[in-house]
Structure formats: C-alpha cells, structure tokens
C-alpha positions as CSV (number, residue, x, y, z in Angstrom):
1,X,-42.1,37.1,137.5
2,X,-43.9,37.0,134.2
3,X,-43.2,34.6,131.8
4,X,-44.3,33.5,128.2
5,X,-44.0,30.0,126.8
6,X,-46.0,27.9,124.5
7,X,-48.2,27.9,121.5
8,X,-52.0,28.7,123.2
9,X,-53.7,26.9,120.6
10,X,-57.4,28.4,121.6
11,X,-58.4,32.0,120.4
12,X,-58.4,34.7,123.0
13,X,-61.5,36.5,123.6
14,X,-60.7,39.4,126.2
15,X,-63.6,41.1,128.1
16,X,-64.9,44.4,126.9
17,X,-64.4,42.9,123.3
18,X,-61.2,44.2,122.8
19,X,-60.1,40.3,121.7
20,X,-61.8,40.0,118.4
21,X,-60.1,42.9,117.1
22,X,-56.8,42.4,118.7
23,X,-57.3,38.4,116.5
24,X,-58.2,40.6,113.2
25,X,-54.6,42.1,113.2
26,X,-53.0,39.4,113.8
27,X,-54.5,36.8,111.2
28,X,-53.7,39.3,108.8
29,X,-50.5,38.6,108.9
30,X,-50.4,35.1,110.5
31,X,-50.8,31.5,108.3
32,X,-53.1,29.3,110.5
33,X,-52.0,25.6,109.7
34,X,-50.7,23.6,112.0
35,X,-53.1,21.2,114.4
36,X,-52.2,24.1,117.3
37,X,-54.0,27.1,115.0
38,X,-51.0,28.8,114.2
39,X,-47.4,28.4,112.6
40,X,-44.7,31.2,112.8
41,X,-45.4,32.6,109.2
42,X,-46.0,35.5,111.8
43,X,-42.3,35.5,112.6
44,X,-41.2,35.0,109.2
45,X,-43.3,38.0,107.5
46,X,-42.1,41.1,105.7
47,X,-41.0,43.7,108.4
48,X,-42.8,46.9,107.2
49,X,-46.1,44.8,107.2
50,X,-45.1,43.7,111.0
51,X,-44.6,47.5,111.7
52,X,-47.4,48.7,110.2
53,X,-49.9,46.0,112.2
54,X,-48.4,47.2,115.4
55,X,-48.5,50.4,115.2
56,X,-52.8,50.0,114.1
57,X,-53.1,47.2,116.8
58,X,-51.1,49.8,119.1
59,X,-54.0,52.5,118.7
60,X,-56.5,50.5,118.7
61,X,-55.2,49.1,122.0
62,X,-54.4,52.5,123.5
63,X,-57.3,53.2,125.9
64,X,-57.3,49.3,126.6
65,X,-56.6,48.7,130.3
66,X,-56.8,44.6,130.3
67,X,-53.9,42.8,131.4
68,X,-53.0,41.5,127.7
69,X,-53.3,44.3,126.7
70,X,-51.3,47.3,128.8
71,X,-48.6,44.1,128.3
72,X,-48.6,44.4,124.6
73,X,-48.4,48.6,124.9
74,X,-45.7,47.8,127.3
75,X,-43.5,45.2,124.9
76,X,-44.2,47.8,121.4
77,X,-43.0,51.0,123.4
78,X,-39.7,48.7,124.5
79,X,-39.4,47.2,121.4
80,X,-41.1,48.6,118.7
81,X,-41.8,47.4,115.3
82,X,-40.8,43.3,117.3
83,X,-42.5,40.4,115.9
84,X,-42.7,39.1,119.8
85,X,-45.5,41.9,120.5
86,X,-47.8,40.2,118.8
87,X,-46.3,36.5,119.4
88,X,-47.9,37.1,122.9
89,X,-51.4,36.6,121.8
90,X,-50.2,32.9,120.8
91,X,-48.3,31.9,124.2
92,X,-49.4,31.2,127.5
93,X,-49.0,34.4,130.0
94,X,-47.7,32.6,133.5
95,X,-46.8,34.6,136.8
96,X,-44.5,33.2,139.0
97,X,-44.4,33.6,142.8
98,X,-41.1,33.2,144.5
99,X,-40.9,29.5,144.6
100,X,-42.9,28.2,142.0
101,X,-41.1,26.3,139.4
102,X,-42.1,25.1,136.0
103,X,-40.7,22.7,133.2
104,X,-40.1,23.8,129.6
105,X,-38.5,21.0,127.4
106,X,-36.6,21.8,124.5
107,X,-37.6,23.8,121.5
108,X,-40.3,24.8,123.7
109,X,-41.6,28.7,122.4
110,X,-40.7,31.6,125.8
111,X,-40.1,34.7,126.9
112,X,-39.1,36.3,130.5
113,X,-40.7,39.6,130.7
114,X,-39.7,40.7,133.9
115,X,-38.1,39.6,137.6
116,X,-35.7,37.3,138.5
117,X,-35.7,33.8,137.2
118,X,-32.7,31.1,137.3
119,X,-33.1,29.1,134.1
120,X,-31.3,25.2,133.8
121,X,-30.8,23.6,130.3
122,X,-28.2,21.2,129.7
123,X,-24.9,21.9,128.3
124,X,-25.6,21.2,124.4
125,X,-28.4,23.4,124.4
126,X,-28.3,26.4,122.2
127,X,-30.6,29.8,122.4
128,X,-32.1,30.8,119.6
129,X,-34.3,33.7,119.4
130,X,-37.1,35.8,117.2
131,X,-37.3,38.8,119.3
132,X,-37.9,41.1,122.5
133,X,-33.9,41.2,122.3
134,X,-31.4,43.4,121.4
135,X,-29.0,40.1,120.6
136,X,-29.2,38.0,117.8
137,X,-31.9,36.7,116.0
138,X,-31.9,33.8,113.8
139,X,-36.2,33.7,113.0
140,X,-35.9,30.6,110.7
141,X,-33.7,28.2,112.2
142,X,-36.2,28.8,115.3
143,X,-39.0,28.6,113.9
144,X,-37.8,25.2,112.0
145,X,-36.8,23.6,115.5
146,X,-40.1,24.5,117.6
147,X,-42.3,22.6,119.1
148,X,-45.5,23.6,117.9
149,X,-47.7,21.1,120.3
150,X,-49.8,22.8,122.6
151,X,-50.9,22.3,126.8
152,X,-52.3,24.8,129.1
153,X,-50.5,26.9,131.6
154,X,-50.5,24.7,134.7
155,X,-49.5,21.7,133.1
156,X,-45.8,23.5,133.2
157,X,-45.5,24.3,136.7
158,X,-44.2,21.6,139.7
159,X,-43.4,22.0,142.8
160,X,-40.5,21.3,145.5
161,X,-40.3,18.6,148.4
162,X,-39.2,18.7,151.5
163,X,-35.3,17.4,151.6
164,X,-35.3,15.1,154.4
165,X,-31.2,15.2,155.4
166,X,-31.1,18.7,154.9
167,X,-34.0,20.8,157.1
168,X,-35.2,23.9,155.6
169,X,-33.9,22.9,152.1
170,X,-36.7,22.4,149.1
171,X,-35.7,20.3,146.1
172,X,-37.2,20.4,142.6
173,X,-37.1,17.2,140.6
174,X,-38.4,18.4,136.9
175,X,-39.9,15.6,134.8
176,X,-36.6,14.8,132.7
C-alpha cells in the first residue's frame, strides 16, 4: 500500500546523485514561494512545457534504479505527460502495512498508488483532483483549497486499541 500525501517542504537529495538533477527539472517549471518551498504553479503550468520536462526527466531517470525513482518511470509510463509525476518529488512517499492507519485532514495534498486502502471523510466532503486519473480534473479550484503546511511522514500515522467488549476487535480513534 503506497500512498502520497503532503507538501515535503525539504529538498530531496537521492543517493548516487540522481536528486540534484531530478530538483533541476522540476524548478524549471515550479514557483517556489510559499513558507513549505513550493506552490502548485507546477500544477497550473502550460501542458507542452509539463510534457516536455517529463519526457527529459524520464531519460535522464531511465537507468535510475532508486525507489523514487523506478516510481516516477512507473507513474509517466501509466500516465504520461501527468502533472502528478513530478508532484511526487513534493509529497511524502508512505507504505502501509495491513493495519496501519493514518490521518489526512482536509484539503490535505494525496495520492494511492497502489493496494487496497478503505478511505473515511465525512459526508460534505468533495474530491477534487490534478492528476494520476482518468476522471476529472479541476487543477485550480484544488490548488486554491490546499493546505500547503507541511509535517513529516510519521506524524500522519496512528494506531488501533484493543476494544475491551469486543475480543479480537481493534478500534481506530483518528484525531478529529
């Protein structure tokens, strides 16, 4: 279960080197401003400029064998020419084993890349996307209601109790 979710606000440095040029590309097309690093001009820029960064960044990258990596070759050969291919070099990149849990509040930036994963939001809340989708995609009314603030990877997760009337039964209590 791999999941992307929240603005990184730290530049990525992968071993081997491979980081610094992967960060090239995308400043080229990405405004830094906000007190995170970066704002979703990314999201918002001409498409033929997107296209044209990830097909480069895709060459570059195509002997690359890092995790970030094979997972950006992975996410351009599914969806090519997507803005969220290079979006994950701004999130957090979380693996979930069965059981683990974490807490995303709204207008909080994700993405499930693959498994199984039951997802609970409250009734008025609306999905709004930017990419890795075939459905729609409304870029700027997402990127007007995100929340750009930033917190590490662990921060997100929590973990069940024990239900005392009901043996064998876990309960999650998210911090809502």
């Amino acid at each position: 279960r791999r999941v992307l979710f929240r603005s990184r606000g730290e530049r990525r440095e992968e071993e081997g080197g491979a980081g610094r040029r992967e960060e090239e590309v995308v400043e080229s097309v990405v405004t830094v401003s906000c007190d995170c690093g970066i704002r979703c001009e990314l999201c918002l820029c001409d498409k033929e400029v997107l296209k044209l960064q990830l097909e480069s960044l895709s060459s570059r990258l195509s002997s690359s064998q890092d995790p970030v990596s094979t997972l950006f070759k992975r996410l351009h050969s599914q969806y090519p020419g997507d803005v969220g291919c290079l979006v994950l070099y701004f999130l957090n990149v979380l693996s979930l084993t069965p059981g683990e849990a974490m807490f995303l509040g709204p207008n909080v930036p994700h993405a499930y890349l693959a498994g199984d994963c039951v997802e609970c939001m409250a009734n008025s809340d609306n999905v709004v996307r930017a990419g890795l989708t075939p459905k729609l995609i409304d870029t700027p009314t997402l990127v007007a209601m995100l929340d750009y603030s930033c917190s590490p990877a662990e921060d997100r997760k929590f973990f069940p109790r024990a239900n005392s009337q009901v043996p064998g039964c876990q309960e999650f209590e998210p911090p809502v």
